[in-house]
GUDRENVEX-25435 format. One record per residue (C-alpha): x, y, z. Coordinates in Angstrom, 1 decimal, always signed. Each point is the difference from the previous one (the first is absolute). Layout:
      xx      yy      zz
       X       Y       Z
...
! end
This chain:
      xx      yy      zz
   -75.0   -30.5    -7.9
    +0.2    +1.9    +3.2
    -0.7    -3.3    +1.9
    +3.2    -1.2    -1.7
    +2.5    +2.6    +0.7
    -1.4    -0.3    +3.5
    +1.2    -2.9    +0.2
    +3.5    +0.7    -1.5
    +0.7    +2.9    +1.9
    +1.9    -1.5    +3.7
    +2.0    -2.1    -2.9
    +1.0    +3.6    -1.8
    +0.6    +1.1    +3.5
    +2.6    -2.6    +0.9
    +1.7    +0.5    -3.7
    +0.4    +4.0    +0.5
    +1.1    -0.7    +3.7
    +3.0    -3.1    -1.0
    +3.5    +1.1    +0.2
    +0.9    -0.9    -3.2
    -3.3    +2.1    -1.8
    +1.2    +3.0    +2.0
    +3.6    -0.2    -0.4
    +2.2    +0.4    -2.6
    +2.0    -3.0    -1.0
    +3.7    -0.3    +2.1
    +2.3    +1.8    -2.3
    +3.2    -2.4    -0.6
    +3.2    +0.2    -2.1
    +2.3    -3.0    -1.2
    +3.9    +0.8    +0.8
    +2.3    -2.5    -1.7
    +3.1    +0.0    +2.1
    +3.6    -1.5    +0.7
    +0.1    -2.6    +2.3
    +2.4    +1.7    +2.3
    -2.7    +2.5    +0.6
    -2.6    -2.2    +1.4
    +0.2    +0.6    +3.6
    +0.2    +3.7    -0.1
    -2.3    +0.6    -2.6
    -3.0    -1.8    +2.0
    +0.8    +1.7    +2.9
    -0.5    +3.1    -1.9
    -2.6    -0.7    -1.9
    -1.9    -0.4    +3.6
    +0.9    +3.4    +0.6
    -1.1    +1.7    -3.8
    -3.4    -1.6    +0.5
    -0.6    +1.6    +2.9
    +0.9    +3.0    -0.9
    -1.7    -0.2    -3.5
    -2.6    -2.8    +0.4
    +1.9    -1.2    -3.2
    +0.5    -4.0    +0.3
    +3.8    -0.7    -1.6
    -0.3    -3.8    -1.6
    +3.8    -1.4    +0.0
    +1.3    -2.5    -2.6
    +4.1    -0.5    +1.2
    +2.1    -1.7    -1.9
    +3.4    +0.0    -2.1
    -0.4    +3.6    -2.3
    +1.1    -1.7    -2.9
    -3.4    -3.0    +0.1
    -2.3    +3.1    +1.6
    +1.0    +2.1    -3.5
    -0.6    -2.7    -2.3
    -3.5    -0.4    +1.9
    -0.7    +3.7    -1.0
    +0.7    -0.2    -3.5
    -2.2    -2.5    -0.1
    -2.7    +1.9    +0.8
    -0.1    -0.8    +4.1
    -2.5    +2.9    +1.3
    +3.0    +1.5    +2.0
    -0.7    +3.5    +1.1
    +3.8    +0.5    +1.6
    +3.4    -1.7    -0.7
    +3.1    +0.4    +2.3
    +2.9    -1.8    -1.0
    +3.5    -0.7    +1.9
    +1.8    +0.5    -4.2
    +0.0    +3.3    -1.8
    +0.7    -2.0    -3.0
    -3.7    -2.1    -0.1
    -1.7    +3.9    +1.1
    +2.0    +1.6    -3.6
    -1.2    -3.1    -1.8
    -3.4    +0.8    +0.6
    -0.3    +3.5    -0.4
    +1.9    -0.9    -3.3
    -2.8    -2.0    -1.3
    -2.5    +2.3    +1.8
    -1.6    -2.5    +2.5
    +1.1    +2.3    +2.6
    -0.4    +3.9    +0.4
    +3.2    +1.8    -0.1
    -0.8    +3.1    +1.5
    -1.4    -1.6    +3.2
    +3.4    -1.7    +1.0
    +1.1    +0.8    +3.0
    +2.9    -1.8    +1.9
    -0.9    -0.9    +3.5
    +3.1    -2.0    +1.3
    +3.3    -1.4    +0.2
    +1.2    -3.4    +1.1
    +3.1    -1.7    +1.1
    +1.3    -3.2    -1.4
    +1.7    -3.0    +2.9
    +0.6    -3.4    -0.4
    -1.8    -2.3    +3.0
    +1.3    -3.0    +1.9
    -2.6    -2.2    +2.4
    +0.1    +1.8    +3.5
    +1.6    -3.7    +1.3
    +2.7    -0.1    -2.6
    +3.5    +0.1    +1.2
    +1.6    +0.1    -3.5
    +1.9    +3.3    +0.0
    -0.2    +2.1    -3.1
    +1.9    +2.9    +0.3
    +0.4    +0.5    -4.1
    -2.0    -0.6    -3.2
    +2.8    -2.3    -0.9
    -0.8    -2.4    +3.0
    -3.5    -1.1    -2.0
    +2.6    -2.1    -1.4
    +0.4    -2.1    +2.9
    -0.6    -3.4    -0.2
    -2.4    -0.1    +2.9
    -2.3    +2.5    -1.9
    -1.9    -2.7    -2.3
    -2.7    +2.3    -0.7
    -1.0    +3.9    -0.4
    -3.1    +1.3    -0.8
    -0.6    +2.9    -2.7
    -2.6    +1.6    -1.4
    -0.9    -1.2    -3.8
    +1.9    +3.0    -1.4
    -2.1    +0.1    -2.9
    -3.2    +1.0    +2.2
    +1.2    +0.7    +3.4
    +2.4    +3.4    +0.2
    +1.2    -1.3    +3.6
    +1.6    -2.6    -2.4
    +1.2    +2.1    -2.5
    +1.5    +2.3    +2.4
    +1.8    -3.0    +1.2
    +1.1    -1.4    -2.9
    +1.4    +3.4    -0.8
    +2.1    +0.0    +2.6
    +1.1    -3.9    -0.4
    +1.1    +0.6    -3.1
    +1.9    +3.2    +0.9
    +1.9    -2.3    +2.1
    +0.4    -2.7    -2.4
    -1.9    -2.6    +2.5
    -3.4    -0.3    -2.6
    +1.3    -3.1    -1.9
    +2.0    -1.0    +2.7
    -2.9    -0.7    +2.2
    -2.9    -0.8    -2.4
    -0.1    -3.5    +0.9
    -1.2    +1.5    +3.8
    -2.5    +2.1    -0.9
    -3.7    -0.6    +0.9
    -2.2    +1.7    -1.9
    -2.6    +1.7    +1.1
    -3.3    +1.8    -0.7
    +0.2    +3.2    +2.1
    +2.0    +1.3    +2.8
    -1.7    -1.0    +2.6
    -0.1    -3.7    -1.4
    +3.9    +0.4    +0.4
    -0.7    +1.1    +3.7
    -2.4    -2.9    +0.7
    +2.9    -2.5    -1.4
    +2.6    +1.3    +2.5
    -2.2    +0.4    +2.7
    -1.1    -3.4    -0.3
    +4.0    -1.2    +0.1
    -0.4    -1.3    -3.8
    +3.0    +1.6    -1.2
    +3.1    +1.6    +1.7
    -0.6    +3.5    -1.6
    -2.3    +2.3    -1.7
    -0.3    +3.3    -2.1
    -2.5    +2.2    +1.8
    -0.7    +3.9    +1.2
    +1.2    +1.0    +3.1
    -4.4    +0.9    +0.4
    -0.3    -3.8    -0.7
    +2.6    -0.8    +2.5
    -1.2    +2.2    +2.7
    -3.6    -1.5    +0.4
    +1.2    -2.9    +0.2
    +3.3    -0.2    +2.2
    -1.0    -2.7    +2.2
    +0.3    -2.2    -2.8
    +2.9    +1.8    -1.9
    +3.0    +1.8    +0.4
    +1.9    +2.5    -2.8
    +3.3    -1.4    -0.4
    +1.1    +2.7    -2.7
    -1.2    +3.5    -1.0
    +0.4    +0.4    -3.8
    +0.7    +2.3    -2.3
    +1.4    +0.3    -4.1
    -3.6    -0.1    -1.4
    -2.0    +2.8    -0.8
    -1.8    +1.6    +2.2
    -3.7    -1.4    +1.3
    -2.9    +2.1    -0.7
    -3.4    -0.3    +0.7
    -2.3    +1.7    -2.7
    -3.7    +0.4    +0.9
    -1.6    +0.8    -3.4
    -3.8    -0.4    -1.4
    -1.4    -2.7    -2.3
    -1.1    +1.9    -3.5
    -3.4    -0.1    -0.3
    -1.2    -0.4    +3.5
    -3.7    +1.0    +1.0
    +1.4    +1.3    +3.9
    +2.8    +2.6    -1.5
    -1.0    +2.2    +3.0
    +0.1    -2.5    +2.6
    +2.5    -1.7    -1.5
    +1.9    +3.5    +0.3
    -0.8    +0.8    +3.4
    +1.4    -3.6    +1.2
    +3.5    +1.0    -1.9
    -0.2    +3.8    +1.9
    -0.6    -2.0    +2.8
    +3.2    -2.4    +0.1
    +2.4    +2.9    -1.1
    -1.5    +2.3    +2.4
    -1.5    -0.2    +3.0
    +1.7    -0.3    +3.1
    -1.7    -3.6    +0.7
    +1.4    -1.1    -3.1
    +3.7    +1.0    +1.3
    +0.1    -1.0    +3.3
    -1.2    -3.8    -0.9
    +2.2    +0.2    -3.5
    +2.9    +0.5    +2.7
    -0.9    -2.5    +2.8
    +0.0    -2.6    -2.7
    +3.3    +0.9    -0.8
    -0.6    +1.7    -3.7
    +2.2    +3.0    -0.6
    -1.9    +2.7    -1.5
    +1.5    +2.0    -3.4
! end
């Protein structure tokens, strides 16, 4: 018998010694986020794990598919969404926790033109154009970007008008992609959107006539990382990092 663990002993050794027998398993968190948050969130997520050793996880896309997601059960610690509306839905039904919502930032709504384009539009009116064949929109069902816009359409009595142009699609940035790539003349995006990517686009129009565009950071009821979870919300709101990079991607802060 003593033979035996003899024997078994430099194998114990190199157990007790391997990284992952004497540390603890990375801690990570998921965050469910808009779209138009993707660039600055993974910059800043860089900068919370350093500073925490937590590892944010992003899954981007349009709030209204990332919520449906969630009440389907996705193991989503953190939910930010670019619509007030989806964030009260949830804490209605109690898939989110209403006392940890905390709004993080504002947004500005434009409408894009190719960077080549020399079609001049100077008023919502001129989507009406003849030489604008095709604008791309947000599904306004699931993407706010597109509900924002339709919202200020049909303020202006241009949503039927121009419903045989519209594009749909799945997210804002899909929209930016489309314009970008000189598939359509025009595009409804965030001025954020349109600011990463302005050697591609151009803002023809600033808009306005639509509610205003919040960001709500809130957690997922029912996560096992509430204190994480927490700390990456305090984190956001907070911390001069968070600001600084929140402004040089063009966010306004509430």
């Amino acid at each position: 018998m003593i033979k035996r663990l003899y024997l078994l002993l430099p194998v114990l050794l190199l157990l007790i010694q391997s990284p992952s027998y004497t540390q603890e398993k990375e801690k990570e968190i998921t965050i469910s986020a808009a779209s138009s948050l993707t660039d600055v969130l993974k910059e800043l997520g860089t900068t919370f794990k350093q500073k925490t050793g937590i590892k944010p996880v992003f899954n981007f896309g349009s709030s209204g598919s990332l919520f449906q997601q969630i009440e389907k059960g996705a193991p989503v610690d953190v939910f930010i969404s670019a619509d007030q509306d989806i964030v009260d839905k949830g804490i209605k039904a109690e898939v989110l926790e209403s006392s940890t919502k905390v709004i993080l930032l504002k947004n500005t709504l434009v409408l894009i033109q190719p960077k080549t384009s020399e079609l001049k539009i100077k008023k919502l009116e001129d989507l009406q154009l003849p030489e604008i064949k095709k604008i791309a929109i947000g599904n306004p069902s699931s993407v706010p970007a597109g509900k924002y816009a339709e919202e200020v359409l049909t303020k202006n009595n241009l949503n039927i008008t121009l419903k045989d142009k519209f594009i749909p699609a799945e997210n804002v940035r899909q929209v930016l992609d489309y314009v970008g790539r000189e598939e359509v003349e025009a595009g409804f995006v965030y001025i954020t959107d349109a600011a990463i990517a302005e050697s591609k686009v151009k803002v023809a129009l600033t808009l306005s006539g639509h509610r205003p565009i919040l960001y709500p950071g809130i957690l997922v009821t029912g996560t096992k990382n509430s204190e994480e979870a927490k700390s990456f919300l305090e984190f956001l709101k907070k911390s001069p990092e968070s600001k600084e990079t929140f402004l040089k991607y063009k966010f306004i802060l509430p």
